[in-house]
C-alpha positions in Angstrom: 209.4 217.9 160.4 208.5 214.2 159.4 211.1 212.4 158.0 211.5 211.5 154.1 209.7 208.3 153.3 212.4 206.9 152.2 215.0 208.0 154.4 217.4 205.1 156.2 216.5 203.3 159.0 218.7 204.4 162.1 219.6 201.2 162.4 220.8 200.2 158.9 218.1 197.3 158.6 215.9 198.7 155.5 219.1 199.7 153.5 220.6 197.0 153.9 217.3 194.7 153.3 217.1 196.8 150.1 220.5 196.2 149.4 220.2 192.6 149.3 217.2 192.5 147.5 218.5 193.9 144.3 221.9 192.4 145.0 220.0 188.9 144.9 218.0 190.2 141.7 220.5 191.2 139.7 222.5 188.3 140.3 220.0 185.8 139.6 219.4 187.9 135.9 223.0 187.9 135.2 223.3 184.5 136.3 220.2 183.7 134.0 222.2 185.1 130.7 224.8 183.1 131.6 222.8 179.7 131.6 220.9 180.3 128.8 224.2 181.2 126.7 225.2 177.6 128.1 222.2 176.5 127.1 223.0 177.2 123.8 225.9 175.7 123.3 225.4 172.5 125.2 221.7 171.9 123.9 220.3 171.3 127.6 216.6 173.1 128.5 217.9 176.5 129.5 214.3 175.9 131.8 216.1 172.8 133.2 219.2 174.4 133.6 217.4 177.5 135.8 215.6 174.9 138.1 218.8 173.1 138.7 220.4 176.6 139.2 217.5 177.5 141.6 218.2 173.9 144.1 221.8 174.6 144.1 221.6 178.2 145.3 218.8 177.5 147.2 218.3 176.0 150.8 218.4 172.8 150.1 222.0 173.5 148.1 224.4 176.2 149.2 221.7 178.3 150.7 223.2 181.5 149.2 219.7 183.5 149.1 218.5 185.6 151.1 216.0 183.8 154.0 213.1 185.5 153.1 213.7 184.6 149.2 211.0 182.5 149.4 208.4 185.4 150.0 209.0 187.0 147.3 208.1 183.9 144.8 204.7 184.2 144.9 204.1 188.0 143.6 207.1 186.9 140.9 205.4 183.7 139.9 202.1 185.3 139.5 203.6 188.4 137.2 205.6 185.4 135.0 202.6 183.6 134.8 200.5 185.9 133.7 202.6 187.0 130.8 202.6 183.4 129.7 199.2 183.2 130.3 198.2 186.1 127.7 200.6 185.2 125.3 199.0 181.8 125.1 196.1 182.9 124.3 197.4 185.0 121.4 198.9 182.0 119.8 195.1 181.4 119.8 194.0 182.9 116.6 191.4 181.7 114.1 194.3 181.5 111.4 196.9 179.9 113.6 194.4 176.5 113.2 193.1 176.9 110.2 195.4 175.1 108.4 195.4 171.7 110.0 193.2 173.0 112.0 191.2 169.4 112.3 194.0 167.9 113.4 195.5 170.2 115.5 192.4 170.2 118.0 191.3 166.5 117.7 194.8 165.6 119.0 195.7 168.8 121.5 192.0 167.6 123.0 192.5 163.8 123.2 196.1 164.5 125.3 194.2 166.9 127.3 191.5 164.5 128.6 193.5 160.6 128.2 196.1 162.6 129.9 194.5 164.0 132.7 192.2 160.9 133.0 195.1 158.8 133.3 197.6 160.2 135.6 194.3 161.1 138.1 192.4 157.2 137.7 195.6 155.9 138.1 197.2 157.3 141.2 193.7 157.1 142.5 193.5 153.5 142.3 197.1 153.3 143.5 196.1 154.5 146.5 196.9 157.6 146.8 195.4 161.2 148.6 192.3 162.2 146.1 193.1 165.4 146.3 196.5 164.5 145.2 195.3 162.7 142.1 193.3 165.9 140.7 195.8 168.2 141.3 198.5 166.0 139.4 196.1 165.0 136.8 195.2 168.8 135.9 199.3 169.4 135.8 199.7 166.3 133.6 198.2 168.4 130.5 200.5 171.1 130.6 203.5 170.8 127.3 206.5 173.4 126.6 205.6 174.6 123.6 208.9 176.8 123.9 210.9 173.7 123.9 208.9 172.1 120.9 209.6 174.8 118.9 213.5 174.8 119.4 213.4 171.1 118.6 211.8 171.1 115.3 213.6 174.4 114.4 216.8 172.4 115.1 216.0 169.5 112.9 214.9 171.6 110.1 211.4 169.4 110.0 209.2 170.6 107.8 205.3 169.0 106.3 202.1 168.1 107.8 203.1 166.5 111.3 204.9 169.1 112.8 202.4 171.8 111.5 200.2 169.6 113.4 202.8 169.5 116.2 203.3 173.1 116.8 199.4 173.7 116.4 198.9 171.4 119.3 201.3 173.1 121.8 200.1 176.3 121.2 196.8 175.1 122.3 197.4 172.6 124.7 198.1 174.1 127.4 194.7 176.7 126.7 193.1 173.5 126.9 194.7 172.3 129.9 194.6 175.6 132.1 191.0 174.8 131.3 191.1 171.1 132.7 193.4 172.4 135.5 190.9 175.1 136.7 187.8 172.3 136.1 190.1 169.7 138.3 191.3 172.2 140.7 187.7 173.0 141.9 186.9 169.7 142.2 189.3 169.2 144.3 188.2 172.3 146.6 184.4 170.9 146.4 185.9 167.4 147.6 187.3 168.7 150.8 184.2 171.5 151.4 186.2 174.7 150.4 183.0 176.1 149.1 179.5 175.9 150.3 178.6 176.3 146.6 180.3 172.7 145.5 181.7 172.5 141.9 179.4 174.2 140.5 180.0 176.8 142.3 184.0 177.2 142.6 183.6 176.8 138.6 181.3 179.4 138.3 183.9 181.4 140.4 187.4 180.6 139.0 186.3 179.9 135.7 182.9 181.8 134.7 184.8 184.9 136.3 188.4 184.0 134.9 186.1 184.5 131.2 184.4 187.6 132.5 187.1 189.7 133.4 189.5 188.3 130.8 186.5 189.4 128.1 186.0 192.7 130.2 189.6 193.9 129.9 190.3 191.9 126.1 187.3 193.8 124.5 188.4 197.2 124.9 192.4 196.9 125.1 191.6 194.9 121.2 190.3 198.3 120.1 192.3 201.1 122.4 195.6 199.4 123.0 198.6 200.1 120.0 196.6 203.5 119.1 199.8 205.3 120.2 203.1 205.9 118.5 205.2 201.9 119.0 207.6 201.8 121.9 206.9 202.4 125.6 203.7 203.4 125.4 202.3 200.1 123.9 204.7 198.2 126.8 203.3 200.5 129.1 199.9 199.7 127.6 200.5 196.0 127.1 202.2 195.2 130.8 198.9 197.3 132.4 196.6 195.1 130.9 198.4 191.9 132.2 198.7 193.2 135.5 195.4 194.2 135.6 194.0 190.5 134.5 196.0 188.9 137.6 194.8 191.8 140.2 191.2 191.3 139.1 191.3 187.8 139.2 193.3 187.5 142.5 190.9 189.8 144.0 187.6 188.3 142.8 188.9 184.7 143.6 188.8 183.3 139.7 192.1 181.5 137.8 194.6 184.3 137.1 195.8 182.4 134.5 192.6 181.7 132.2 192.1 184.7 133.2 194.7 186.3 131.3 194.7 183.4 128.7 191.2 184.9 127.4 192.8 188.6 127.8 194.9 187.3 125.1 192.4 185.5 122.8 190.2 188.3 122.8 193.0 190.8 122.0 194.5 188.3 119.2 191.7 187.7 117.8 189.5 191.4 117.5 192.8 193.7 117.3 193.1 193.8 113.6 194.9 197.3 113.3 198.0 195.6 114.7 200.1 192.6 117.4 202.4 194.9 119.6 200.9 193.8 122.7 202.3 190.1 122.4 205.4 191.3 121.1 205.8 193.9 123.8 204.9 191.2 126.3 207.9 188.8 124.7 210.2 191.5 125.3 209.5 191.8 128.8 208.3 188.4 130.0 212.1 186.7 130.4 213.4 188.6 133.0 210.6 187.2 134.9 211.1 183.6 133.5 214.5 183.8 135.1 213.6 184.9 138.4 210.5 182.3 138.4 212.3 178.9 137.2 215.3 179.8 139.8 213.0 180.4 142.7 210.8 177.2 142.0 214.0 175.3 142.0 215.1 177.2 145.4 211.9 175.7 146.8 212.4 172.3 146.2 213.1 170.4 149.0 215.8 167.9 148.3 214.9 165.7 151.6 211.3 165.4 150.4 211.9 163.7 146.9 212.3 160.5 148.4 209.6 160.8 150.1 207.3 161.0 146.7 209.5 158.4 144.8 206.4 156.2 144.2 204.0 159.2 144.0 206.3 160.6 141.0 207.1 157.8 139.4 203.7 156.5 139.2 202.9 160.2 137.8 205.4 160.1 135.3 204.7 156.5 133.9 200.9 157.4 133.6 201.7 161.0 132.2 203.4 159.2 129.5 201.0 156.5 128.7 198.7 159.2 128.5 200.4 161.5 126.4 201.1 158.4 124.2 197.3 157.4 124.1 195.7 160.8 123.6 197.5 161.7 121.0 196.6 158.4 119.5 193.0 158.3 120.1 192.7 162.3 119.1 194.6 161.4 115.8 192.2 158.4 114.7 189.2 160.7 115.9 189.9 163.2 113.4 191.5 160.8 110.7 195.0 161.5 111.1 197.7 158.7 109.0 198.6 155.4 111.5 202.1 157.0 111.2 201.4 160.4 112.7 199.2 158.9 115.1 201.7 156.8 116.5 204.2 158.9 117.2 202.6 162.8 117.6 201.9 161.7 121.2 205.6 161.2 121.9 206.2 164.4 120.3 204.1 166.1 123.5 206.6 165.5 126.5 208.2 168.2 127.1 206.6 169.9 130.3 207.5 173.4 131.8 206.6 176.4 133.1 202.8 176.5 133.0 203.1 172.8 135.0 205.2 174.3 137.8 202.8 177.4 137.9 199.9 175.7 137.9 201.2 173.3 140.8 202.5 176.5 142.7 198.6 177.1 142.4 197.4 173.7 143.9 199.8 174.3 146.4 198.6 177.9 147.5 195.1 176.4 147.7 196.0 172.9 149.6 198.6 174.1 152.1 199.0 170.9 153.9 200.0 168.9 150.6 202.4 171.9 149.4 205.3 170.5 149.7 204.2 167.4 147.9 202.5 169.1 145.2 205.2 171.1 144.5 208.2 168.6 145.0 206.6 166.2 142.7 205.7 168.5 140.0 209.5 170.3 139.9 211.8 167.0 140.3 209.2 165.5 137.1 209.3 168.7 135.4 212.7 168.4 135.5 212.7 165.0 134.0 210.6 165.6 131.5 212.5 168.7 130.3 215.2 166.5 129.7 213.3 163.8 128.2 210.7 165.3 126.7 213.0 167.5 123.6 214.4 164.0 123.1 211.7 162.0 122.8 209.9 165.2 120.6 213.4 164.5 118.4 213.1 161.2 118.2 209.4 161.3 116.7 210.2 164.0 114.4 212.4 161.6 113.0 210.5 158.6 112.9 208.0 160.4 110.8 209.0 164.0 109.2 211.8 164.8 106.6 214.3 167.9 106.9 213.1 170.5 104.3 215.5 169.9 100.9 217.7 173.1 99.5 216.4 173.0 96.3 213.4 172.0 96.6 210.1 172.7 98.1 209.0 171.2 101.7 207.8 167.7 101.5 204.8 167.1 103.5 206.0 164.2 105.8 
C-alpha cells in the first residue's frame, strides 16, 4: 500500500519544516497586531515600524527566521501586491474625480512625470548605472496613499486642497505603475532582454497587463456579488486577484497593472454593488504584515553604505521632484499659488507599491538586486517617516480644521 501523501517523513525533516513554517507565520501576524497597536499609540508608520521589525528579526539583525525565509517572499509579495494592485484601481472611479477632478489629474500627472524625470536625469548625469537610474526613477512615483489618509484624518482638514490631496494619491500610484512598467522595459530593451526592443516588452508587460486585466474585469463586473454577501463574494473576490497575477506571471506582462485594470474595470461597470474591494480590505493585511516584515528581513545592513550616494542622491531628487510636479501640474490646470506650493510636499510619503515595484526590478536585473532593493527599503523607510510629516506640515500651511458648528471651509 502507498503511503498517505501526507504522512511524516521517517526522518522528522517535513514535520518539522512544516512546523516552523507556521510557527514563523503566526508569529510574524501576531507580532504584526502588536506593532500596529504601537503604531497607534505612538503615531509612527505602522509600515515603518514592520520594515524595522523585518531587519531586526532578519539576517542582518538577530537572524531569528527560518534560512529559507527568504524563499518564500516572492509568492507572498506577489499575493500582497496584487491585492493592492486591484484595490487601486477601484479607488479609480469616474465619481472619485469628478469633483476636483481637474485638479486631481493635472497634479497626480505632473508628480508622475517631473518625478520620474528627475530622480532618472539626475542620477544619470551623476554618473550612475543606466539601468539603475530607470529603475529608481519608475519607483520615485510611487506615494502611500494609506498614510495620507491617516494624516489628514488626524488633523481634521477639511476644503479644496486635501480633496485634491486624496484624489491624487488614489491615482498616483495608477499613474506611476504605468511609468514604472514604461521605465522598466526600457530598461530590459537597454541591456537586449528582448529581441522585440521597447516596443516590444511594452506591448508584452503592458498591452497584455490591459488585456488580461479587461478579460477577467469584464465579466467578474457582471458575475461577481450575484451570490448571498459573505464567503462566497471573498471566495469570488480573492479568485479573481489570484487569477490576474497567475495570468500575468505566466504570459510575462506587469502583474500589478495587471490587476490595477482588474480593478478599474470591476469599479467602474459593477453597478449592482462594491463587495469585491471590501472583501479584498478584509483580507489584504495579513499579507501586508508578512510582506513589509520580509522586505525588511532582506535588507542587507552591510550594503547601505555601500549606496550612501546612490540613495541620497535618490532621495534629494525624489523630493525636488515631488516638489516641482506638483507645482507645475497645479499651474497647468489653474490651481491657487497657495495650493500649488505646497500640494507637492503633501506627496512624500512612499510605501508599499515602491518596495514592490523595486522587488520587481530586482527579479528582472539580478545582478543589481541587492542595490535596487537596499536603496529603495532604507529610502522608503525615510520617507515613511518624513513623508506623514512633511504631508502635516502642508496641510497646515494651507487647509483649516473643519469648525463644530459650522460647515467645512474650503481652504
Amino acid at each position: 500500500m502507498a503511503p498517505r501523501a501526507n504522512a511524516p517523513d521517517p526522518t522528522g525533516e517535513a514535520p518539522l519544516s512544516n512546523a516552523v513554517f507556521l510557527l514563523t507565520i503566526g508569529g510574524l501576524l501576531l507580532a504584526g497586531l502588536a506593532l500596529d497597536e504601537l503604531g497607534r499609540r505612538t503615531r509612527l508608520p505602522r509600515v515603518t515600524l514592520l520594515i524595522l521589525f523585518g531587519i531586526a528579526v532578519g539576517p542582518s539583525g538577530l537572524a531569528l527566521l527560518p534560512a529559507d525565509a527568504g524563499d518564500w517572499y516572492e509568492l507572498i509579495a506577489v499575493i500582497a501586491l496584487v491585492m493592492v494592485a486591484f484595490l487601486l484601481g477601484g479607488g479609480l472611479t469616474w465619481q472619485a474625480v469628478a469633483k476636483d477632478g481637474g485638479n486631481i489629474l493635472g497634479v497626480s500627472a505632473g508628480a508622475v512625470i517631473v518625478t520620474a524625470a528627475a530622480v532618472g536625469v539626475g542620477l544619470w548625469l551623476a554618473g550612475f548605472d543606466p539601468i539603475l537610474c530607470l529603475v529608481l526613477a519608475g519607483v520615485s512615483t510611487a506615494t502611500d496613499p494609506a498614510a495620507t489618509q491617516d494624516v489628514v484624518r488626524n488633523t481634521g482638514a477639511k476644503g479644496s486642497f486635501p480633496r485634491t490631496l486624496l484624489g491624487v494619491v488614489a491615482v498616483d500610484d495608477a499613474w506611476g505603475l504605468i511609468a514604472f512598467s514604461m521605465l522598466l522595459a526600457w530598461a530590459h530593451a537597454i541591456v537586449g532582454q528582448d529581441a522585440g526592443g521597447v516596443g516590444g516588452i511594452l506591448a508584452r508587460e503592458l498591452g497584455g497587463a490591459f488585456l488580461i486585466g479587461a478579460g477577467i474585469g469584464l465579466p467578474a463586473a457582471y458575475l461577481t456579488g450575484r451570490l448571498r454577501p459573505g464567503e462566497p463574494t471573498q471566495t469570488e473576490a480573492l479568485g479573481v486577484v489570484l487569477l490576474c497575477g497567475g495570468l500575468a506571471l505566466a504570459t510575462g506582462a506587469s502583474f500589478l497593472l495587471t490587476a490595477m485594470v482588474a480593478g478599474f474595470v470591476v469599479a467602474n461597470l459593477a453597478r449592482h454593488h462594491t463587495r469585491p474591494f471590501h472583501e479584498i480590505e478584509n483580507i489584504e493585511w495579513p499579507f501586508m504584515v508578512l510582506f513589509f516584515v520580509l522586505a525588511g528581513a532582506s535588507l542587507d545592513i552591510a550594503a547601505v553604505p555601500a549606496v550612501g550616494a546612490l540613495g541620497a542622491g535618490y532621495m534629494v531628487l525624489r523630493t525636488v521632484g515631488r516638489v516641482a510636479g506638483g507645482w507645475i501640474g497645479g499651474y497647468a490646470v489653474g490651481m491657487s499659488p497657495l495650493h500649488r506650493r505646497w500640494i507637492g510636499a503633501a506627496l512624500m510619503p512612499q510605501a508599499g507599491v515602491a518596495t514592490g515595484m523595486a522587488l520587481v526590478a530586482a527579479d528582472a536585473f539580478p545582478t543589481l538586486a541587492d542595490v535596487i532593493l537596499t536603496t529603495a527599503i532604507a529610502t522608503t523607510i525615510i520617507f515613511e517617516l518624513a513623508g506623514p510629516l512633511a504631508t502635516q506640515w502642508a496641510l497646515a500651511r494651507v487647509a483649516r480644521p473643519a469648525a463644530p458648528s459650522s460647515s467645512p471651509a474650503d481652504g
